[in-house]
N, C-alpha and C positions, 0 to 999 in steps of 0.2 A: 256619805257612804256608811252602812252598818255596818257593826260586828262581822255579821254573817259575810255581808259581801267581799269582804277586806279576808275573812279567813274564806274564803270559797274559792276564791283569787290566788291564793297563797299556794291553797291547795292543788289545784291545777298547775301553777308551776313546777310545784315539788316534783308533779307528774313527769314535767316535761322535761324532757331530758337533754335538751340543747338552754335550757335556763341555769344561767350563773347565778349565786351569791355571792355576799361577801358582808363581814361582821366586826366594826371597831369603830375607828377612828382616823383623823388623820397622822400618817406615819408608824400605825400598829392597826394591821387587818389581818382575819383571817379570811378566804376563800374556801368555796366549796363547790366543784362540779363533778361530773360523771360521764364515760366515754359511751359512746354509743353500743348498748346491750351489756352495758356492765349490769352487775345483778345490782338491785338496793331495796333497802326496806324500807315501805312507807308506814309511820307509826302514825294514825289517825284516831284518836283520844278526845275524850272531852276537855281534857287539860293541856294536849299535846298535838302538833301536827310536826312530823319531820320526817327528811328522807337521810337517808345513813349507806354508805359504802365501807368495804374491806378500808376505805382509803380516807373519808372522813366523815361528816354529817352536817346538818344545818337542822336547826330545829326552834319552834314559838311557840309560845304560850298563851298569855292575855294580849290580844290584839285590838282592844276595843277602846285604847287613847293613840294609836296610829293612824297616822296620816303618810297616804301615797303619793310620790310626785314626780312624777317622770320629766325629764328631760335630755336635750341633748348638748354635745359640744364638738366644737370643730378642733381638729386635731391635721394638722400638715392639709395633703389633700385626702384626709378618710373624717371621720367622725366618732365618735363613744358615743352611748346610750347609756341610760340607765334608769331604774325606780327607785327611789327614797323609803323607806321607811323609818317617818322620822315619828319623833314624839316633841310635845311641848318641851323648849328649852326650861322650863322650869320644874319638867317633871322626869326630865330624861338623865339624872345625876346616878352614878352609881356610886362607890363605896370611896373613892381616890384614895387609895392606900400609897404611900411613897415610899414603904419595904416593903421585902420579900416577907410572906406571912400565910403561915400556915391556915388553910382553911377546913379541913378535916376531910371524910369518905364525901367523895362527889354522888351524893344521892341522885341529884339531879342528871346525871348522864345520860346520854343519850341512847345507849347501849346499854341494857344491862350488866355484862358483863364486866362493864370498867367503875359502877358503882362502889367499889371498895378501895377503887384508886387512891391517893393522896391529893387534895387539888391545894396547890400554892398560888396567891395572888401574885405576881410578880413586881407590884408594886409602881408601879407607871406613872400613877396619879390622874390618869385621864378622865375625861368628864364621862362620856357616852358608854364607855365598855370595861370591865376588869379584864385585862387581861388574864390569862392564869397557866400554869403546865399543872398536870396530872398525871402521876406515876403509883406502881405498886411497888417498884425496884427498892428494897431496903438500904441500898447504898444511897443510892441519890435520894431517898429521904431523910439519909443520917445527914447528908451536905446540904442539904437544904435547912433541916432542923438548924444547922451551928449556923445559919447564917440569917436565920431568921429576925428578923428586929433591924438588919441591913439594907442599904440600898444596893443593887445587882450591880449598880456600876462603880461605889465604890472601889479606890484602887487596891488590892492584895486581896478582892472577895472571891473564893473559887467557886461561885454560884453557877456563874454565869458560863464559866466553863464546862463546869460539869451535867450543867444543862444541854449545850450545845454536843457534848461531847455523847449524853445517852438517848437524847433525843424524844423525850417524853412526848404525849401527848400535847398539844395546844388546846387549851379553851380560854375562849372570849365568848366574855358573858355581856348581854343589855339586859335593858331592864324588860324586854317584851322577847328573847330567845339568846339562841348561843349557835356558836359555830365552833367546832369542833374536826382538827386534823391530826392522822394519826400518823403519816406519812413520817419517816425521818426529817431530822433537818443537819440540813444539806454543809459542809465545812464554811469557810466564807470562800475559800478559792473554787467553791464548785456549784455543779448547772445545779438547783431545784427539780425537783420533780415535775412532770407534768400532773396535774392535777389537784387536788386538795393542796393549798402550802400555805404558808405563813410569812409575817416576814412583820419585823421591830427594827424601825429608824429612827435612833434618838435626835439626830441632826432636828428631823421635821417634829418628832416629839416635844422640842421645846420649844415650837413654834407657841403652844399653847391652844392651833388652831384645831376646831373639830370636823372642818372639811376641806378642798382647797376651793380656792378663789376664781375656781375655773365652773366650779360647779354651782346651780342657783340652787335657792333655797327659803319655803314661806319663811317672813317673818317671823321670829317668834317660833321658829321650830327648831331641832338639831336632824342631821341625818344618822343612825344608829347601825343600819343595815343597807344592805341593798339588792335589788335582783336586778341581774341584766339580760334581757332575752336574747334569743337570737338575734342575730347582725345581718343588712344583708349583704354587707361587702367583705365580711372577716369570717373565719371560722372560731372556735374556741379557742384554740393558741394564738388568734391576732394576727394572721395567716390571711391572706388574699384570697378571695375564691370570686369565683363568677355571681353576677348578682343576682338578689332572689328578691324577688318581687312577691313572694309570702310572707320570708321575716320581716321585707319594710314595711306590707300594710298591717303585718300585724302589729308592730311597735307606734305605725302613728295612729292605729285605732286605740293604742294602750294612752301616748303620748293626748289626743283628745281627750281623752276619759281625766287623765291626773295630772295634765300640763298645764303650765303656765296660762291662762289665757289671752294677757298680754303678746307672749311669744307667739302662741297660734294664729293670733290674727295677722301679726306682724308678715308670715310665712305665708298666710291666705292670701294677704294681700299682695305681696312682691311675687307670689306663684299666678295671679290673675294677672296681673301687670307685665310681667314678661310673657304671658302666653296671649295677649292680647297683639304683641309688638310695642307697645308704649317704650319710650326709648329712656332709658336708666338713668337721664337726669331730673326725670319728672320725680326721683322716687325718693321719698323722707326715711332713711334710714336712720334710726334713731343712734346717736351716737352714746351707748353706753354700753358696754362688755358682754351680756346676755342680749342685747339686738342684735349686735354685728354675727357673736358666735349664732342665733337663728337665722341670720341670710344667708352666712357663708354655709351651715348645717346643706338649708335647700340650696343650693349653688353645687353641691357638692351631689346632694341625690338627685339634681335632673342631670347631670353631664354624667351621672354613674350609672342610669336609666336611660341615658341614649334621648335624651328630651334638652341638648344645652341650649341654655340662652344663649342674646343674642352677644356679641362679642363687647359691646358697650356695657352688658349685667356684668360680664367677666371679668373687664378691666375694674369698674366701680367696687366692687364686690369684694376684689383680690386687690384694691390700690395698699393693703399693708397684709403683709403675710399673715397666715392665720396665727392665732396664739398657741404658742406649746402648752400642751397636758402639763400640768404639775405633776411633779412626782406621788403619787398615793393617792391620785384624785380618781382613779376611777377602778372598774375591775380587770381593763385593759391593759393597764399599766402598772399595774402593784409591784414591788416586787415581790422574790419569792423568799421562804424560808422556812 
């Protein structure tokens, strides 16, 4: 796939208004969507493609060492989706700063108007994304200034506090865009907002891992970002809705296009095989973590399409309950902040 096609792609997302992002790591993601006929601005640049709300932004640059890879996972009895935009594991490294550390005017914003901000690394040390907040507020840049050269979790540091407390801007930066929310963030005893939000878990932080273990991934690549299209059995909050038989053939037209081919065939063939009648112990289910989650994936959209197999695919199928989502694997499941 070229340049052109990968940013053409992107672009038409940006469009679409039922398309999720989401921009980090695992255990520090930003998200970014938009509700139906919310205003937003599409900035379409030779150096720039992004969409931006009152409420956050998503926006890329050089798209022309990205690699797309869509896949699925099984989740209870529903599924996630999602596209990768990954880069070569050897070239996808950002800055791993491990204090807090002043980065000066965010030229790069997304928004003109927050160009003069302050942007602070937060110091994370992660491989795929810097974290960062960005403020103009003179106060929290004097508290950020004395605590510069620290780490945010240090014990007596009021960084971290005073962060949470005025609620700056989030960016998370890769190395090919950034995602940017402007939304408050939220106390720890309270709901997140619908929409644009953030959210930093040192727990899964010190995993060290860059994606979870629920999710595939080429060889040799990291995942950096992600888009997730529409669903056809969830709404954007993750919400049940009746099935749509547009967003599923759109995601397996996407899913053909940037999936696994291993996986697709794996799907072709157990999807000819039950609609044949062939009886579910003729069938080689490959036993390793990414075959099971594509059986049970299609197990899950013919009985949700009103097409179930027959009761012997179901037992086979479901002989061990499906695997739970990790925490911060997907953009269904993030949390919020």
């Amino acid at each position: 796939m070229t340049k052109s096609d990968i940013t053409g792609f992107i672009r038409e997302q940006l469009r679409t208004q039922s398309s999720q992002w989401n921009l980090g790591t695992f255990g520090a993601i930003a998200e970014f969507q938009r509700d139906p006929n919310e205003a937003f601005v599409l900035t379409d640049e030779h150096s720039r493609l992004a969409a931006t709300t009152t409420r956050g932004g998503v926006g890329f640059g050089d798209l022309s060492a990205v690699r797309l890879f869509a896949s699925e996972t099984a989740i209870g009895q529903s599924w996630s989706h999602r596209i990768a935009l990954c880069l070569p594991a050897d070239a996808c490294a950002m800055n791993r700063r491990t204090a807090l550390t002043e980065l000066g005017p965010d030229s790069e914003a997304l928004r003109p108007q927050d160009r003069g901000g302050i942007l602070f690394d937060m110091g994370l040390g992660t491989l795929q994304a810097d974290i960062c907040i960005r403020t103009p507020d003179p106060s929290l840049i004097g508290v950020l200034r004395s605590a510069a050269g620290r780490s945010l979790f240090e014990p007596g540091n009021p960084a971290m506090g005073a962060i949470v407390a005025a609620g700056p801007h989030r960016v998370f930066t890769a190395r090919f865009g950034r995602c940017e929310v402007y939304q408050p963030i939220p106390p720890a005893d309270g709901k997140s907002p619908e929409g644009p939000h953030t959210h930093v878990l040192p727990k899964l932080l010190r995993s060290g891992r860059t994606h979870a273990a629920t999710e595939p991934v080429p060889d040799g690549f990291v995942p950096c970002a992600h888009l997730v299209p529409a669903h056809s059995l969830k709404d954007a909050l993750g919400r049940r809705q009746p099935w749509d038989q547009q967003a599923h053939d759109a995601f397996q037209a996407m899913l053909d296009e940037y999936g696994d081919v291993r996986l697709l065939a794996l799907k072709s063939r157990l999807a000819a095989a039950m609609a044949s009648g062939a009886p579910a112990d003729a069938a080689a289910i490959p036993d390793d973590r990414f075959g099971r989650h594509a059986a049970r994936v299609l197990l899950r959209q013919l009985v949700q399409s009103e097409r179930p197999p027959a009761s012997d695919w179901l037992a086979l199928l479901e002989g061990e309950s499906g695997e739970k989502e990790e925490p911060a694997a997907d953009a269904d499941d993030y949390g919020h902040g």
